[in-house]
N, C-alpha and C positions, 0 to 999 in steps of 0.2 A: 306847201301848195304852189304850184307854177301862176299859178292868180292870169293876170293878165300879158304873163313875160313871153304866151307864144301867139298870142291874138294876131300879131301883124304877118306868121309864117304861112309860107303859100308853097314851100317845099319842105320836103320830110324825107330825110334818108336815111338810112337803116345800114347798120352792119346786119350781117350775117349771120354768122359762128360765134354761139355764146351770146346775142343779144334777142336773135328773132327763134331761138330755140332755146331749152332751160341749160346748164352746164353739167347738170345730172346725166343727159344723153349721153356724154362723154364721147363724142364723134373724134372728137381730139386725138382722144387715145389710139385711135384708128390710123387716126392720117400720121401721127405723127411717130407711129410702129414701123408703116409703109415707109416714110419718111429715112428713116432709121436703115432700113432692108436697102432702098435705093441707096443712101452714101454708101455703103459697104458694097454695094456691088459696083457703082462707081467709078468709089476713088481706092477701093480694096483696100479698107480697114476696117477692124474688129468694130462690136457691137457697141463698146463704152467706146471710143474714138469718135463712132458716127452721133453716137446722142448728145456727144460734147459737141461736134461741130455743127450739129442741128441747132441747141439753143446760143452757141456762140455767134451763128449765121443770123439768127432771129434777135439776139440784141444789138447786133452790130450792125446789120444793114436791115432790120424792119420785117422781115421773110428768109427763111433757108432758102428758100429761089433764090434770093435776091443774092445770098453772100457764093453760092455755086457759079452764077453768072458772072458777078465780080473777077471770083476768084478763079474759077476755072473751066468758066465759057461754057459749063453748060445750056443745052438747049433746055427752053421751059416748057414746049407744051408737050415732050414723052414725060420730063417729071411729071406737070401740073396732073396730065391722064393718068399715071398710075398711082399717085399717091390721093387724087381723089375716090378710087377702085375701090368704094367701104360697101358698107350695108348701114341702110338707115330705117331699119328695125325698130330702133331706140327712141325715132320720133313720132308725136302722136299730133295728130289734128287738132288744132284749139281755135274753136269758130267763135271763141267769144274775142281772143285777139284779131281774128280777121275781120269782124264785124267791126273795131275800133278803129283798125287799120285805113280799112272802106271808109271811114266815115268823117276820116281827117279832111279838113277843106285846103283841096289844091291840088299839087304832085308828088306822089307816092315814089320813093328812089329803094331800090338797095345799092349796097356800093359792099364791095367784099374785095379782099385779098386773095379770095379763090378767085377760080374761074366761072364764067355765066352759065354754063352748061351744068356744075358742078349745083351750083345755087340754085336753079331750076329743079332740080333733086332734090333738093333739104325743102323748098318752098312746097312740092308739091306733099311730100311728107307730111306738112306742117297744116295745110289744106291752106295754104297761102297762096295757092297761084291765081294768078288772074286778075291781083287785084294792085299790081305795081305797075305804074309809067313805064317804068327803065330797070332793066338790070345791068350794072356793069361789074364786071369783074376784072380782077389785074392785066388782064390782057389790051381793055380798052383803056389804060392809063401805059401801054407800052412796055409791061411788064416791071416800071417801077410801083414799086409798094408805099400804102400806108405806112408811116407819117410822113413818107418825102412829099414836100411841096410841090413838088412836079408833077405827082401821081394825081393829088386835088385839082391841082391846073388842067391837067386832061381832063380828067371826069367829069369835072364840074364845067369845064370851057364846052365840052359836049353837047353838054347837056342844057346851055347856056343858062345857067344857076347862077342866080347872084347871092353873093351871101348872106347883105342886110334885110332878107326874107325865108332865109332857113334854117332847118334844127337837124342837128347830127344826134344818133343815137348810137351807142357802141361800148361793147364792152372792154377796150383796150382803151386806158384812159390816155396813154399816151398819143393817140390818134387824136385824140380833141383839141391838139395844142392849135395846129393849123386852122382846123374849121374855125376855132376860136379868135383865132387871128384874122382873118376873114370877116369876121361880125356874124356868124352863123350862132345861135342857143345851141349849147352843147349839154347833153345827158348822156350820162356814166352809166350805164345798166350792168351792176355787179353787185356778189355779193356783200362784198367787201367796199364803205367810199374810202377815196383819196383827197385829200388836202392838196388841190391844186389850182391853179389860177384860172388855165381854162376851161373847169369842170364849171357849169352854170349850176347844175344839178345832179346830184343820183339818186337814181331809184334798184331795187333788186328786185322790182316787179314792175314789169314792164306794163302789161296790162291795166294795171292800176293808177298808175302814173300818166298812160293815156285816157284815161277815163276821167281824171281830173281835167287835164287839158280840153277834151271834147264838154267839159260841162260849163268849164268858162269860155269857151269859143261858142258855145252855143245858146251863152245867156242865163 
């Protein structure tokens, strides 16, 4: 039970992908096929080359953007637009998370490693629009990625956030180490918890876990 541990938050930020939709949608699959299609056409290498340097990119610098730009100066926003080119068929409306969402006391954030245009897509899918402060995406951290420090530094200096008044939600536990270090309530929303320091909590229902919180925040 989160008891009284989010009583003092007045901001609430959300990842995106895999946290504000279920991982059953497997949009993933999507982007990260696209994902696949652009190295090869690229940096003209075969199928198994580009999927190795997709998730090699994504352990080692945080985002396959991130390790292309590193390593060989691509620009991000023709990747960003075609590897977000999905169909999001797969996502369905769920007004009972948006009515918890709405009902959270304070400012409502997403903060994604996509882009804002891209998350405006999945939110509406989701019949989430309309009901967040801010959307930022990689772009308004400068195109550095979650978990680099710097990324946070942006988004959150934006947004003027301070941390000993908010809660990160995210299904990448490794994303929470920063927010955690910050003083930000950190929740893990996966199926799977991790054993880790800056995880305050997880949940694999999201929904439910705010329902708890809204029941002690509201007495």
């Amino acid at each position: 039970m989160p008891q009284a541990a989010f009583s003092h938050v007045t901001h609430w930020v959300f990842d995106l992908d895999n946290t504000l939709y279920p991982p059953s949608a497997r949009l993933f699959d999507q982007i990260e096929g696209r994902m696949r299609a652009y190295l090869m056409r690229v940096l003209k290498v075969n199928d198994t080359e580009a999927d190795h340097l997709r998730r090699h990119y994504w352990e080692t610098y945080g985002t396959t953007l991130a390790g292309l730009m590193r390593e060989h100066q691509v620009d991000p926003d023709p990747f960003l637009d075609d590897v977000h080119d999905i169909s999001f068929d797969q996502l369905q409306p769920d007004p009972t998370l948006a009515g918890l969402i709405r009902a959270l006391p304070g400012r409502r954030i997403v903060y994604t490693n996509g882009t804002r245009p891209y998350a405006k897509q999945v939110l509406t899918a989701r019949g989430l629009d309309g009901i967040f402060d801010a959307i930022y995406g990689v772009e308004h951290a400068e195109y550095l990625p979650k978990p680099e420090q710097g990324a946070y530094d942006r988004v959150f200096g934006t947004d003027n956030l301070s941390g000993g008044v908010a809660a990160m939600f995210e299904d990448e536990a490794r994303n929470l180490a920063v927010p955690f270090s910050m003083g930000m309530r950190t929740v893990h929303v996966a199926p799977t918890p991790q054993d880790l320091h800056y995880v305050d909590f997880h949940t694999d229902d999201l929904n439910g876990f705010l329902g708890q919180i809204l029941g002690q925040v509201q007495g």
